[in-house]
C-alpha positions as CSV (number, residue, x, y, z in Angstrom):
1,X,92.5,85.5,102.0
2,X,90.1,82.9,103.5
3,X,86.3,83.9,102.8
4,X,85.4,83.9,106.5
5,X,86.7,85.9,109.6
6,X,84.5,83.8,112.0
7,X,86.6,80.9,113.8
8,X,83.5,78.4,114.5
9,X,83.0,77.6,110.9
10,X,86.7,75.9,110.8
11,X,86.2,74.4,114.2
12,X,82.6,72.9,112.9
13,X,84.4,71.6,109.8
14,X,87.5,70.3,111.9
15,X,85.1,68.5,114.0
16,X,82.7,67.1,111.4
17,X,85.9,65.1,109.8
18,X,86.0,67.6,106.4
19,X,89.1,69.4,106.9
20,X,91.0,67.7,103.4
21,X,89.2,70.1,101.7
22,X,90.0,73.3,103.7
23,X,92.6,75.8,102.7
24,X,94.8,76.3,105.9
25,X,97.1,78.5,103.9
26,X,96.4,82.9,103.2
27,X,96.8,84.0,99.9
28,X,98.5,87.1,99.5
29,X,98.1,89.9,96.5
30,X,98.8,93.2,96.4
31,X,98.0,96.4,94.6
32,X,100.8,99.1,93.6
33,X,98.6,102.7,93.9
34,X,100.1,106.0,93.3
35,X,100.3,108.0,96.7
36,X,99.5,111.9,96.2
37,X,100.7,114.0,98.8
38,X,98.0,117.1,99.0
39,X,96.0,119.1,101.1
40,X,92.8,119.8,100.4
41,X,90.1,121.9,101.8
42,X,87.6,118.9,102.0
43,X,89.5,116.0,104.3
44,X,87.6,113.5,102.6
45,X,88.8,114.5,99.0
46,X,91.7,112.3,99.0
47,X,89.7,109.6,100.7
48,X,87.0,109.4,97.8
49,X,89.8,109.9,95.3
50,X,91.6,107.0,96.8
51,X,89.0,105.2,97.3
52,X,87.9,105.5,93.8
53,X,91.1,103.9,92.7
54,X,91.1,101.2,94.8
55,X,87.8,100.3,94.1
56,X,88.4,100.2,90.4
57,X,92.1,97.8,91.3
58,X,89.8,95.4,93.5
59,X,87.2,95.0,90.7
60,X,90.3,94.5,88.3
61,X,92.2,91.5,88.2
62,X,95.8,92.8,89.4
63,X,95.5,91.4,92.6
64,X,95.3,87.5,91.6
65,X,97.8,88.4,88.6
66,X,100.2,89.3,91.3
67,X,99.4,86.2,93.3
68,X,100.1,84.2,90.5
69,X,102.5,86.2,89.4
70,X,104.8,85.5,93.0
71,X,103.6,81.6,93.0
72,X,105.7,81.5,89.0
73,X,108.6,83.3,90.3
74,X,108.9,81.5,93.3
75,X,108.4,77.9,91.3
76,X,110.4,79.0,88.5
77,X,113.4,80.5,89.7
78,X,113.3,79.8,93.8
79,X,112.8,81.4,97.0
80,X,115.6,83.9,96.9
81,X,115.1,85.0,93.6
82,X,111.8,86.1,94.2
83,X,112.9,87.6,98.1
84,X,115.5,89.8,95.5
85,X,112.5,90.6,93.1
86,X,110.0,91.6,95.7
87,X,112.7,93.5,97.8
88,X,113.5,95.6,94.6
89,X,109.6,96.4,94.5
90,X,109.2,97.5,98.0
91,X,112.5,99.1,97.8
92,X,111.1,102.0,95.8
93,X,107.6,102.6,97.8
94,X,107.1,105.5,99.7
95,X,104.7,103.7,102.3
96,X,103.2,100.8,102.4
97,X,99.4,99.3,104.0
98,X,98.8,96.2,106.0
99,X,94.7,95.4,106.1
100,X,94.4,91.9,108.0
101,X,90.6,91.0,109.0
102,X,91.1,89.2,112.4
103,X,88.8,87.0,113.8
104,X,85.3,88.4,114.9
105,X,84.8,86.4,118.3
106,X,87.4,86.4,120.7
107,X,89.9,83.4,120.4
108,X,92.3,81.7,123.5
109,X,96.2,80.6,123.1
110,X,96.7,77.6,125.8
111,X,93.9,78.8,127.9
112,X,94.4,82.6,127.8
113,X,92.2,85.1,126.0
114,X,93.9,87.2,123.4
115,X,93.3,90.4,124.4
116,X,94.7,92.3,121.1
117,X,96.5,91.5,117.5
118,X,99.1,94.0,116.4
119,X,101.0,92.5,113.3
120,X,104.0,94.6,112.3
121,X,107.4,94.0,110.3
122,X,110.8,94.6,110.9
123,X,113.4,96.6,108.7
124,X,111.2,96.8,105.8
125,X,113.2,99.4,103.2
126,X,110.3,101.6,103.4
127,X,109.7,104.6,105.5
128,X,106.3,104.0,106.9
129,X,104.4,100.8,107.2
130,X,100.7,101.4,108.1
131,X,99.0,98.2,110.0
132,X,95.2,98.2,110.2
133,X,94.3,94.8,111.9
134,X,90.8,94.3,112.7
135,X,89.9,91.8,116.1
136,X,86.9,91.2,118.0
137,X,84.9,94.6,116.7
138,X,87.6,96.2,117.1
139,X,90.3,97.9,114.7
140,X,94.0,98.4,115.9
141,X,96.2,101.0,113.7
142,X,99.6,99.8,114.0
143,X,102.9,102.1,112.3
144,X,106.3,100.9,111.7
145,X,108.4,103.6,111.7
146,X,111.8,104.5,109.9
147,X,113.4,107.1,112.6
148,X,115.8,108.1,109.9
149,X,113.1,109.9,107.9
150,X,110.6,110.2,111.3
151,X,113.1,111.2,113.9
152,X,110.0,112.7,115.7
153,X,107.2,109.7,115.9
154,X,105.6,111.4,118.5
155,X,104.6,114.1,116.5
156,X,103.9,111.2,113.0
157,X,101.0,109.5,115.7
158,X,99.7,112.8,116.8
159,X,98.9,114.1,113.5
160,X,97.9,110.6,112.7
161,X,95.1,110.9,115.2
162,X,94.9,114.3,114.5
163,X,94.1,113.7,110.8
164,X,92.4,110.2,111.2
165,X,89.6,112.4,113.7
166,X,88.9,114.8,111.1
167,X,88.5,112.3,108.7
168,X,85.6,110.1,111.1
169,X,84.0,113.9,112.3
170,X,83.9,114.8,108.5
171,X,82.4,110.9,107.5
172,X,79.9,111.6,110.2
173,X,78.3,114.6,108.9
174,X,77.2,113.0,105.7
């Protein structure tokens, strides 16, 4: 990802003649965790569990071994091969995370302000795709939803709010 969520530093560098050197491209890794389906009596259990884990993955280097990792397939044995490869992957995920800073100022297109972000994907083979996208101090939750295995998404968002309030009133208290 690019080091910065703020816009004006690559409009000050655009301007001042230095943009050679600027990435324009995102770099994407990813890390593969095991998702535990439990209940516990304290909500934030599985949060400081999970959290735990990922902390440990980001401090590790599987995310850049599986940026690298894509660039060699993709170099060595093309663009489908690797579409097959990671399809395979994803193919046997229960759900899968999207976390996508956004910029922190408000930006335009042509003239009109952007009022919101919501990134999604269509007909991944997973059943649940989980969007957090994060925009002008503000953070969208976004699903994509497989109705064969959700045929009731109503009820999937309102135990998503449900359990995503417990979670911020239980945070709170500490």
């Amino acid at each position: 990802m690019r080091p910065t969520s703020g816009l004006q530093e690559y409009v000050n560098m655009m301007e001042s003649g230095k943009s050679n050197d600027m990435t324009r491209r995102n770099q994407l890794g990813y890390i593969i965790l095991p998702f535990q389906i439990a209940v516990h009596k304290d909500p934030l259990e599985y949060i400081r569990k999970a959290k735990k884990i990922v902390d440990r993955k980001k401090s590790s280097l599987e995310v850049m071994f599986t940026h690298m990792l894509a660039e060699v397939i993709i170099k060595t044995l093309g663009v489908k091969a690797a579409g097959v490869i990671f399809h395979r992957m994803i193919s046997h995920t229960t759900i899968s995370f999207s976390n996508m800073i956004g910029p922190a100022e408000q930006v335009e297109f042509y003239g009109h302000p952007v009022v919101s972000i919501a990134p999604s994907v269509y007909g991944p083979p997973e059943a649940l795709t989980v969007h957090y996208q994060s925009y002008s101090n503000t953070i969208k939750v976004i699903l994509a939803v497989d109705e064969a295995h959700f045929p009731d998404h109503g009820q999937l968002l309102d135990d998503f709010t449900e359990s995503l309030r417990i979670i911020k009133d239980e945070a709170s208290r500490l």
